[in-house]
N, C-alpha and C positions, 0 to 999 in steps of 0.2 A: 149828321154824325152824332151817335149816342155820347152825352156826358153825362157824367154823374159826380153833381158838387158837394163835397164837404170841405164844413167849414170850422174851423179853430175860432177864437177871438178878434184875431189878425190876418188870421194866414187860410187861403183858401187852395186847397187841392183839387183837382178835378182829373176823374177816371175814365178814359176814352179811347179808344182808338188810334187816334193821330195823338196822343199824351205821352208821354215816359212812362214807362212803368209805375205804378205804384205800392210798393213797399210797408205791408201794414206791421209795423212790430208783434212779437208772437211775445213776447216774456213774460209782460205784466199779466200771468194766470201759475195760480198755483196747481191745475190738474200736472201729476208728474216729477213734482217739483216738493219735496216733503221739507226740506228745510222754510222754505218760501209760506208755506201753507202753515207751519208754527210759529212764524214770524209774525205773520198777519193773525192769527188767532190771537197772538201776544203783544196785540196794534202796535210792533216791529214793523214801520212801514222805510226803512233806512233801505233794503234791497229794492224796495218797490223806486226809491227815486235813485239812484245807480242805474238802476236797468232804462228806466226811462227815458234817465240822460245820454246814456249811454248809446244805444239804438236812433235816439234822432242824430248823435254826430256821426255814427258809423253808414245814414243816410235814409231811416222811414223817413217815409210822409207822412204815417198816419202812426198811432197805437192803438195794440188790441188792449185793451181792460179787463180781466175778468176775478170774478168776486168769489167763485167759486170753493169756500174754503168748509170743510165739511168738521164745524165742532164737536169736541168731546162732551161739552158743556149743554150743547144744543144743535142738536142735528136736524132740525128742521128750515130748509135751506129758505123756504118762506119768510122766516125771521129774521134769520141772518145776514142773506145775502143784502137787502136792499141799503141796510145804514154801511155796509162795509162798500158795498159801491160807489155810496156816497162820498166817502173819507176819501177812496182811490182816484173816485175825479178830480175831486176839491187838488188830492196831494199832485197828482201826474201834472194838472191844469197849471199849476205855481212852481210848476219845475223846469218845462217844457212848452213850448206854443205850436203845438201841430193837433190837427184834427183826428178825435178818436173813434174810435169801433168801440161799441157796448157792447160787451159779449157774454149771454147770461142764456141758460135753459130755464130760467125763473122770470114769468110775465112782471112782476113786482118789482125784483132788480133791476129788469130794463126801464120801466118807467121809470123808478128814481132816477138812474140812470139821464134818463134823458132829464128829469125835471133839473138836475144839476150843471147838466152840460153847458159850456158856451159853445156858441153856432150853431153848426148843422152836422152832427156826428152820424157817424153811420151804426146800424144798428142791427147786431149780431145774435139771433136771424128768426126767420121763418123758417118752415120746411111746409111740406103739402098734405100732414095731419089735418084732420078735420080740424079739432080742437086748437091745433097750434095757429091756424089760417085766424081763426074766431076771435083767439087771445092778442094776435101780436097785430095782424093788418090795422085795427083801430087806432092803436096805438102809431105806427107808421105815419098812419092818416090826422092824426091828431095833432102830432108835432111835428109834420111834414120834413120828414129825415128819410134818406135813401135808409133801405133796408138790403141782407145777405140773407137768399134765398136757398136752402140747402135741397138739391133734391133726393127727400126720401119722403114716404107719405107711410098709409097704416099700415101699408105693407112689410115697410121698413127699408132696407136699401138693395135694392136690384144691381147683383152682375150683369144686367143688359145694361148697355150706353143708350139703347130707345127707349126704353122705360124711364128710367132717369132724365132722360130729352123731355118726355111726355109729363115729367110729373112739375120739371120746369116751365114747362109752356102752363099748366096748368096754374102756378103760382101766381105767373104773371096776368092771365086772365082774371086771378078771383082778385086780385092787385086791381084791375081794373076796373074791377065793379065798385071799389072804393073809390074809385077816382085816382088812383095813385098811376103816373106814367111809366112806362116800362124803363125810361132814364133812369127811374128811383132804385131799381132792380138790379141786384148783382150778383148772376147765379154760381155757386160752390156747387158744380156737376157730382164731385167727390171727386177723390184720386185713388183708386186701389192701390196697393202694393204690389209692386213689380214682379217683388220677388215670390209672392202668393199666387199671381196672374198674369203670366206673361203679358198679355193684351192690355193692360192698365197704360202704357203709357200711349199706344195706339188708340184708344177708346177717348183719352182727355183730350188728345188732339182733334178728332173728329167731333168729340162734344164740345168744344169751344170755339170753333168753325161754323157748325150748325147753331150754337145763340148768339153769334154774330149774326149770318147772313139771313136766319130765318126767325129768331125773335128779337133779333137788333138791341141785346141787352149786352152791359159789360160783364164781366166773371171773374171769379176769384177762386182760388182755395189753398186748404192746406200743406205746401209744397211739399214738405219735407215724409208726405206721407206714402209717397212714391217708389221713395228709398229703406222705406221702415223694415227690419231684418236684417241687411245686407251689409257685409264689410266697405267700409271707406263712402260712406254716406253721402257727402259733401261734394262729394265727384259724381255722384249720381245726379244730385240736387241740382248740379251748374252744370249738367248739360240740359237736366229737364226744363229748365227755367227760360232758357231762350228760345228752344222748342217750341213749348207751350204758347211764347211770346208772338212768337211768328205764325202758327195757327190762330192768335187772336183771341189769348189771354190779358186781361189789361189788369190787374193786381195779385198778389196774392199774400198769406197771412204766412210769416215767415221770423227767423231769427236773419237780422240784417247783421250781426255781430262776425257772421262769419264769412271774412273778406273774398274767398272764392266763389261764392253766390252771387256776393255785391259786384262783383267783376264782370261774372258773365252777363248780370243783367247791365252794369253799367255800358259795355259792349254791345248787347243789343239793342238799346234805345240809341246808341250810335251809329250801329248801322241799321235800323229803321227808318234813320233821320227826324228820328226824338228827342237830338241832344242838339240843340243849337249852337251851330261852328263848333262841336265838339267842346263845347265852353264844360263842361261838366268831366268830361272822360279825361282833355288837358289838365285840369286844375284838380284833379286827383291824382293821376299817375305820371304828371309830369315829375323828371328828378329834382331831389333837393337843391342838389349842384346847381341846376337851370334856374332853379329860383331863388338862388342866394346870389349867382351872380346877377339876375336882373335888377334885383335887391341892391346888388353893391352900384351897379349901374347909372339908377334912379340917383341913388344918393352923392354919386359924382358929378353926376349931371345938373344938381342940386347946389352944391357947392359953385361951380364955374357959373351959373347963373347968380350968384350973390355976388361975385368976386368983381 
């Protein structure tokens, strides 16, 4: 059975098949986000550890990082990006102890990136450009850290779900010529918008089925991009999520802040039998009532024993 381990300081997650879902936090990136991106221009990193904290108690495993911030001062993201990566590992890393995703379109960034990191972070990403294969599989290889594989190549990104199949299979072989295992590999098929293309949600499901059973890699992606357009977002999102789950998606890059996502996946890793005795779905959504009276219980039962 495919795993694919990352590792924090302490704390090691692994993405797989028979695992829970995995939960990779989306916030720490300024694309989208124009307060967040002046912030960090203005090494305001106070948002950056809120959001952090925040997403690991509302339930990541992991967090996405990303550096992404496009100055007025200096817009050359070669420059930039890699010491501001730096600052966000260091800060996230002293905040929080869960395993990170480097997530940078700058070869430079990623490297520092990794040269910062503690453990085995994962590292956001490949695609099947000639040039991008050249620039980043070394690096993979180098620091031996599972990589996110995105399928688009020079073509750029195909409305066919075989094409996009093909340009993954392709990843993972030229992965291979490096020695890197296809466990390291965690394909982002894309997600279209629903509302652009009816067939998008039908298309993830069969692409995350076929890199299970025919290139036996894990996958991941953007969830929330499924629903992009469309009124009431969030309801779209938590039905695609367990969906997806159940054709044999094992993470994806997501806002875990918002409890109706976190619900339907915490419900599907329950009924996949991901959630050991329900020890996770109990002790979130059990009622307050129930656990203050077990609360009061303990503590009577406490007293009679000294007495």
């Amino acid at each position: 059975m495919t795993r694919t381990i990352v590792e924090s300081k302490k704390r090691t997650v692994v993405i797989g098949f028979d695992e829970p879902f995995c939960v990779i936090g989306e916030r720490i990136n300024p694309t989208g986000r124009k307060l967040l991106a002046a912030q960090l221009e203005a090494d305001d990193f106070s948002t950056v550890e809120k959001d952090a904290a925040e997403q690991v108690a509302c339930g990541a495993s992991m967090l996405d990082v990303n550096a992404g911030v496009v100055y007025n001062s200096n817009p050359d993201p070669n420059q930039t990006e890699p010491p501001l990566m730096t600052k966000l590992i260091n800060l996230v890393q002293n905040t929080v102890d869960v395993p990170l995703c480097i997530d940078s379109s700058v070869p430079a960034a990623l490297e520092a990136g990794l040269e910062t990191c503690d453990g085995r972070p994962l590292l956001n990403s490949v695609t099947g450009e000639e040039e991008r294969l050249e620039a980043i599989l070394p690096l993979v290889k180098k620091f031996n850290v599972p990589v996110v594989a995105i399928s688009n190549d020079d073509t750029g990104i195909s409305e066919d779900p075989d094409v996009r199949f093909e340009v993954a299979r392709k990843i993972v072989e030229r992965a291979a010529d490096y020695g890197i295992p296809a466990n390291d590999i965690v394909v982002d098929p894309l997600v279209m918008p629903v509302g652009a293309m009816a067939s998008a949600g039908r298309q993830v499901f069969a692409l995350v089925r076929r890199l299970r059973e025919e290139l036996d890699v894990n996958s991941t992606c953007g969830a929330s991009n499924i629903s992009f357009g469309l009124p009431n977002r969030h309801g779209i999102n938590a039905t695609f999520l367990p969906m997806a789950i159940c054709a044999g998606l094992t993470s994806a890059i997501m806002n875990p802040v918002r409890p109706q996502e976190m619900q339907a996946i915490r419900a599907a890793n329950l009924l996949n039998n991901n959630d050991q005795n329900g020890a996770v779905w109990i002790r979130t959504y059990k009622p307050v009532s129930d656990q203050t009276n077990q609360h009061s219980e303990r503590r009577a039962r406490r007293r009679r024993n000294r007495q």
